[in-house]
VMD Tcl script that draws the C-alpha trace (Angstrom):
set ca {
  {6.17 20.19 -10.99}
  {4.44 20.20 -14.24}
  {5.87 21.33 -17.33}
  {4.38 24.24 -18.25}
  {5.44 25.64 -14.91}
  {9.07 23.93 -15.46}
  {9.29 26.21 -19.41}
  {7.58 29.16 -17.49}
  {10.56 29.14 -14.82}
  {12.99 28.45 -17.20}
  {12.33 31.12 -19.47}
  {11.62 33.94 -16.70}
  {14.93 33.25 -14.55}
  {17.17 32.83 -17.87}
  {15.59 36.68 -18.64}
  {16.87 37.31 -14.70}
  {20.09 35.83 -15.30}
  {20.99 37.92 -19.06}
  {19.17 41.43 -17.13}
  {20.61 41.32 -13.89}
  {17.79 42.18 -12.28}
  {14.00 41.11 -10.83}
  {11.58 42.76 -12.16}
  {9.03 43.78 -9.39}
  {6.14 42.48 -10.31}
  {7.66 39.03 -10.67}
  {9.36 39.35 -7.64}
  {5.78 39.57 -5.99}
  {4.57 36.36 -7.64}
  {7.61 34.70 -6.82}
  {6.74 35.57 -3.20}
  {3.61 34.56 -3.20}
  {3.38 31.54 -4.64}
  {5.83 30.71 -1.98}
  {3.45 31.45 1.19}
  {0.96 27.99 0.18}
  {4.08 26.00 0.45}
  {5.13 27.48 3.79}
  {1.79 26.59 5.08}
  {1.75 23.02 3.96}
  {5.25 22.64 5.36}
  {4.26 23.65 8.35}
  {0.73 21.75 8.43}
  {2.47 18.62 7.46}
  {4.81 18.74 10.53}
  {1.52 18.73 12.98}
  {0.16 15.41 11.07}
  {0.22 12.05 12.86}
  {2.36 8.89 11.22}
  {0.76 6.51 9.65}
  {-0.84 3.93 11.81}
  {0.53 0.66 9.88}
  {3.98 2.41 9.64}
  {3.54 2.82 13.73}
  {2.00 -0.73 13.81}
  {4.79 -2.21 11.39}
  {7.43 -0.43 14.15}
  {5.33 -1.92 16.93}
  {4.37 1.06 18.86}
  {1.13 -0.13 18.78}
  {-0.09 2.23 21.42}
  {0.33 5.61 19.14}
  {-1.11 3.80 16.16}
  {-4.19 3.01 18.07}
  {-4.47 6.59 19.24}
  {-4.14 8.30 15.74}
  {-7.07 5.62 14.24}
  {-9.21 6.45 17.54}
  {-9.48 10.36 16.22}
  {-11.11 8.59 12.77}
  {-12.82 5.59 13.47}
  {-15.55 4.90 16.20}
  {-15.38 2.00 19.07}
  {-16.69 -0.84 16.95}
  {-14.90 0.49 13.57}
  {-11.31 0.71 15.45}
  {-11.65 -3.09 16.64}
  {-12.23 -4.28 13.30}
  {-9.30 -2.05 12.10}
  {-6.74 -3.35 14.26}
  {-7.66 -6.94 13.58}
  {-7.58 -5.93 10.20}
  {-4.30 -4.53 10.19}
  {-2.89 -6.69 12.62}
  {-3.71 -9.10 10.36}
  {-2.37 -7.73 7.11}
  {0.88 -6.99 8.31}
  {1.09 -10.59 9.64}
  {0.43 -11.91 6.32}
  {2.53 -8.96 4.41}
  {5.93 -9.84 6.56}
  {5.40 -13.77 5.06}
  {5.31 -12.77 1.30}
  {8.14 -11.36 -0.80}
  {8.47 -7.65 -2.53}
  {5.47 -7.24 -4.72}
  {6.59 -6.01 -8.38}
  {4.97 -3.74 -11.11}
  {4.44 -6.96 -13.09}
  {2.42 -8.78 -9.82}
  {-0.25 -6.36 -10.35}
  {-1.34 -7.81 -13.68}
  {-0.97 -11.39 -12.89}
  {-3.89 -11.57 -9.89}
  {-7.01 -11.08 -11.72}
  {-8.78 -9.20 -8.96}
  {-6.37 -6.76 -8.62}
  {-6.00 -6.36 -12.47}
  {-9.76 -5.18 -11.99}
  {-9.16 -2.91 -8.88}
  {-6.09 -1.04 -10.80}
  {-8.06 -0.95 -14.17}
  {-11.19 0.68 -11.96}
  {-8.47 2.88 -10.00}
  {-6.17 3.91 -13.34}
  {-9.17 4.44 -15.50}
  {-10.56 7.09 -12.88}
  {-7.77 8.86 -12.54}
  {-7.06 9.07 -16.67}
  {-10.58 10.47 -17.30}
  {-9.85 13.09 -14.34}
  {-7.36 14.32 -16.51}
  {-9.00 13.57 -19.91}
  {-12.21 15.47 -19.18}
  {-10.14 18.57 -18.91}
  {-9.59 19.68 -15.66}
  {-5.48 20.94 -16.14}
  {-6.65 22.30 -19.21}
  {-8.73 24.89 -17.32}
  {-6.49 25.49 -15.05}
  {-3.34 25.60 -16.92}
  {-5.23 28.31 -19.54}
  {-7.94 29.92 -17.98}
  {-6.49 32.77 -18.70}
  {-5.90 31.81 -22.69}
  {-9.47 30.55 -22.55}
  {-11.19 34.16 -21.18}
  {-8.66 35.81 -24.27}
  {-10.09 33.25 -26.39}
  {-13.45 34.01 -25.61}
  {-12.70 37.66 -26.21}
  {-11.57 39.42 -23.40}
  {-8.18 40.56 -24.56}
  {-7.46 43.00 -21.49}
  {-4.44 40.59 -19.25}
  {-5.67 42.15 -16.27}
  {-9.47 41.24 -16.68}
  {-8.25 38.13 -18.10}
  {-6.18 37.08 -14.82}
  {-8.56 38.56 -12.82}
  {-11.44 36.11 -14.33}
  {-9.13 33.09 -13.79}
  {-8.40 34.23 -10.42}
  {-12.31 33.68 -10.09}
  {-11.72 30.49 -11.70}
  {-9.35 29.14 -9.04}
  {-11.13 30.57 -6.38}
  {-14.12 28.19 -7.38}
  {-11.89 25.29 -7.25}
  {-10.51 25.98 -3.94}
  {-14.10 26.03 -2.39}
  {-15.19 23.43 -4.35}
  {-12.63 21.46 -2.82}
  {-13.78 22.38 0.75}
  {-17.43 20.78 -0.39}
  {-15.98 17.76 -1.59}
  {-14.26 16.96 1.64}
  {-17.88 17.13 3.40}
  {-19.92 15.53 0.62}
  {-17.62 12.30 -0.10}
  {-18.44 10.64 3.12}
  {-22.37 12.22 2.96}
  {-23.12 11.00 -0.52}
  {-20.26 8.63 -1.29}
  {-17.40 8.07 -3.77}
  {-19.61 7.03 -6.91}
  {-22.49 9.05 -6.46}
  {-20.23 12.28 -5.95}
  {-18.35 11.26 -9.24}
  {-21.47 11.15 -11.25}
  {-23.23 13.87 -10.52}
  {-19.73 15.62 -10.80}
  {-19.94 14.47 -14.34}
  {-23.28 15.55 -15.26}
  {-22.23 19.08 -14.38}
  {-18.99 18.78 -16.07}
  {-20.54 17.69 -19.47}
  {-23.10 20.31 -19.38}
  {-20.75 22.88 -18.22}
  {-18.35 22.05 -21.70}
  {-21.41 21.75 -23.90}
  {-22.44 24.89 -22.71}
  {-17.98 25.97 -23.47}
  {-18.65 25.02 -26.77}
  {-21.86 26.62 -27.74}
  {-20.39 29.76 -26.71}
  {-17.54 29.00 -29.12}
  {-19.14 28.22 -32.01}
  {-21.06 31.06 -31.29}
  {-17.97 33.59 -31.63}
  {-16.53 31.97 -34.98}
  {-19.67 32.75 -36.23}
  {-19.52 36.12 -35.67}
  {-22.59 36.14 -33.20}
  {-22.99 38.84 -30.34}
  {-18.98 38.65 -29.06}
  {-19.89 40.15 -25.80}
  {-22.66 38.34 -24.24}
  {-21.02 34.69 -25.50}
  {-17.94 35.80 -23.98}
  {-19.65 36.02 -20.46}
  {-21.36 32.68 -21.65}
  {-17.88 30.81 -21.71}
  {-16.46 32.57 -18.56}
  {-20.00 31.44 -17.06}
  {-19.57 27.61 -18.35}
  {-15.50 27.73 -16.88}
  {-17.15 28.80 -13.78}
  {-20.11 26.09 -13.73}
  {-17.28 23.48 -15.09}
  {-14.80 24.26 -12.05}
  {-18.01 24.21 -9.49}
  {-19.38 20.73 -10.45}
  {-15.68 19.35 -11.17}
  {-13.88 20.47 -7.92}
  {-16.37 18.35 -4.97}
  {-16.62 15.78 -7.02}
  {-14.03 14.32 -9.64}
  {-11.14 16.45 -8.28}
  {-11.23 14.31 -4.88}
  {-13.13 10.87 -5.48}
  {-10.20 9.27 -7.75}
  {-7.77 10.21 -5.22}
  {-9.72 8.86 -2.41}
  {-10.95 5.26 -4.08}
  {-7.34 5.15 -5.05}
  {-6.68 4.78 -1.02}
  {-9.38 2.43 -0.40}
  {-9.96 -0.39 -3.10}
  {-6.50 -1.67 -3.11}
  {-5.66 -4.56 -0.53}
  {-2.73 -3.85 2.19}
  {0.18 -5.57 0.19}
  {-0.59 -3.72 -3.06}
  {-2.08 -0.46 -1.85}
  {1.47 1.24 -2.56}
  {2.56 0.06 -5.75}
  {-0.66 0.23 -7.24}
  {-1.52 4.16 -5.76}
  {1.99 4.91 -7.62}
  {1.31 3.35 -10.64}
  {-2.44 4.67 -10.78}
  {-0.56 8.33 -9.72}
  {1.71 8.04 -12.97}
  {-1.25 7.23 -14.93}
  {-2.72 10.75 -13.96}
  {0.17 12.94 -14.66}
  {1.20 11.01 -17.71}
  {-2.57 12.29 -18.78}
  {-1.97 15.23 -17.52}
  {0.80 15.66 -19.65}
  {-0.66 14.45 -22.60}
  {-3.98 16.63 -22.51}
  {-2.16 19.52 -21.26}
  {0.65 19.44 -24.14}
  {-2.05 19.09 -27.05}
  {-4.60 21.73 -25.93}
  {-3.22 24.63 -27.72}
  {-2.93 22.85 -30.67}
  {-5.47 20.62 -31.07}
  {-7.66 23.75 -30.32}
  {-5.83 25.73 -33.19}
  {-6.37 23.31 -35.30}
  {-10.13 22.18 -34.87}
  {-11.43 25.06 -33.14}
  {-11.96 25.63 -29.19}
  {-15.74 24.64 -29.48}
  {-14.94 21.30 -31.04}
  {-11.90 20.96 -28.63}
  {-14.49 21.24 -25.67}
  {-16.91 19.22 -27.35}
  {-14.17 16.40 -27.47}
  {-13.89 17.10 -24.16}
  {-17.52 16.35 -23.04}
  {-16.96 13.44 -25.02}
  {-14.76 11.81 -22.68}
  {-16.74 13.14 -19.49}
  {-19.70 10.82 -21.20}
  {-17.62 8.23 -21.84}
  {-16.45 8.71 -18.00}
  {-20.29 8.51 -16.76}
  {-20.15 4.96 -17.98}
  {-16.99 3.87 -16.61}
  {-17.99 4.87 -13.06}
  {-21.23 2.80 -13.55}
  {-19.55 -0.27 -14.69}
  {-16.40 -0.85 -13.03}
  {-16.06 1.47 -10.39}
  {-17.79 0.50 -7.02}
  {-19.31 2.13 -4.16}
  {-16.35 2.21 -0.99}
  {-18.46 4.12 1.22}
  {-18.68 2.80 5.02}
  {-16.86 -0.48 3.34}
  {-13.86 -1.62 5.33}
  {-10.55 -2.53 3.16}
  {-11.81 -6.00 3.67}
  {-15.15 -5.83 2.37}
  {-13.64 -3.77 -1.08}
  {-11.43 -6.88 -1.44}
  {-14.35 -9.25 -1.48}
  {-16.12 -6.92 -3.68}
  {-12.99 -7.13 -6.52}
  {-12.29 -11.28 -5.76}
  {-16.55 -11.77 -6.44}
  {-16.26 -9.54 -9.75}
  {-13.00 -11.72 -10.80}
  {-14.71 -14.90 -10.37}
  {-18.31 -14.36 -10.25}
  {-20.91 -16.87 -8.79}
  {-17.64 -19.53 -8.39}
  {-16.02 -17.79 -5.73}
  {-16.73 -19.41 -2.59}
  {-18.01 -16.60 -0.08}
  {-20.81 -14.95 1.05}
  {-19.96 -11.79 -0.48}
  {-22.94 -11.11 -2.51}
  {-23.90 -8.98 0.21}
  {-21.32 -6.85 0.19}
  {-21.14 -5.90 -3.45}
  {-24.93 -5.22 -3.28}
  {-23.95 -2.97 -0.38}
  {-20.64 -1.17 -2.44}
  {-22.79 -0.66 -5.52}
  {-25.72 0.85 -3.68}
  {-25.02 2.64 -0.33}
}
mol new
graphics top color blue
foreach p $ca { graphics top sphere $p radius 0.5 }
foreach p [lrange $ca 0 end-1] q [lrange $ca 1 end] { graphics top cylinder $p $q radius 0.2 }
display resetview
């Protein structure tokens, strides 16, 4: 639970507790935002266990069955082996601590490449939209609440779909390519936040610059959600290998809501105090700075077994030295 939520529940059951009473309207939100957890509660209970936990409490059989619905013939034989062998070579080591993780070079590189995605999912703005929305369209001068909720509504309607795109394109276009063109949108979508903006402290045509900056939170939630909403999530699953894949999707998790938390917290402020055109601008900052991230250090997973991304991370560690034909493969991770 995030903060903001955490002060807005605070706050609204203390006034329940001194009153005595529920007001209705409240009542009905309170009611509603209960029905998505319902359904994920009940969604969760039809989902299979996870095939190494079933392999790692040999019922081999089940854990077979549940990576037959994913993989093909000749993908499921190489997963098996795969994590027959990892869990083979997992039972022989010890407990892997937070401080392992930066003393193997090659998975210092895979956690930078999976930490640094999931900061500048955050840091490009994404919470900040959806935690104000509504304080953005007042901003941008709709003061009615009821147009104002209704437009952020819209907002996370877009995301939602978005989402449902994202799930098809990732395996269509792949992880880096999705991220980047998610990125372009996202920086044109915040220029175009800020030019509206600036436009209103200036005094220039309130109405029709208004629309503009409901029409950029739209374009910004459209090219955000397929793209840099899921992809950090996903390489997060895929470029770590078996024995660190926990401890490193934790630590990678805390990096996101710590900058969650920190861009969240400051928005208000840092937008009262520079203006909310500069604040976006800021913001398309980091969405360029992003863009080059994902070309440097983050590579292409696509069709790459957990295998081949491990190769890919031991020949960036140690270059043309490392002993393996794995040239190959990074050619095919950077470019598929």
């Amino acid at each position: 639970m995030n903060v903001q939520v955490l002060i807005f529940l605070t706050v609204r059951w203390s006034e329940i507790i001194f009153h005595g009473q529920v007001p209705g309207t409240w009542r009905w939100m309170l009611g509603v935002s209960a029905v998505p957890a319902v359904i994920q509660f009940v969604l969760m209970l039809l989902l299979p266990e996870s095939p190494r936990w079933l392999f790692m409490k040999d019922d081999k059989n089940k854990a077979i069955s549940v990576l037959s619905k994913i993989y093909d013939l000749a993908r499921l034989e190489d997963e098996i082996e795969h994590l027959t062998a990892a869990l083979e070579e997992e039972s022989q080591k010890s407990v892997i601590r937070y401080s392992d993780v930066f003393k193997k070079k090659e998975i210092r590189i895979a956690f930078f490449a999976g930490a640094g995605l999931q900061a500048f999912q955050q840091f490009t703005g994404i919470n900040t939209v959806m935690y104000y929305s509504p304080t953005i369209v007042q901003m941008a001068g709709f003061r009615s609440n009821q147009l104002a909720l209704f437009l952020s509504l819209i907002v996370a309607a877009l995301n939602a779909a978005g989402t449902i795109v994202g799930i098809y394109l990732i395996d269509h276009v792949g992880r880096k390519k999705l991220a980047l063109s998610s990125l372009s949108g996202v920086i044109l979508s915040l220029v175009i936040l800020a030019v509206a903006f600036f436009a209103q402290s200036s005094g220039s045509s309130g109405g029709l610059y208004g629309w503009i900056a409901v029409l950029g939170l739209a374009l910004y939630i459209s090219f955000f959600s397929p793209g840099m909403g899921p992809v950090p999530w996903t390489v997060n699953s895929e470029i770590y290998p078996e024995h660190y894949r926990g401890i490193c999707g934790g630590m990678s998790a805390t990096v996101n809501w710590t900058s969650n938390l920190i861009v969240s917290e400051s928005f208000l402020s840092v937008a009262d105090a520079i203006g909310t055109g500069t604040t976006f601008l800021i913001l398309a900052g980091m969405a360029v700075l992003a863009v080059g991230f994902v070309i440097v250090f983050v590579p292409e997973t696509k069709g790459l077994t957990f295998a081949e991304v491990e190769q890919i991370w031991k020949k960036r560690a140690w270059g043309s030295g490392y002993n393996t034909n794995t040239e190959s493969l990074l050619v095919q991770g950077d470019q598929s």
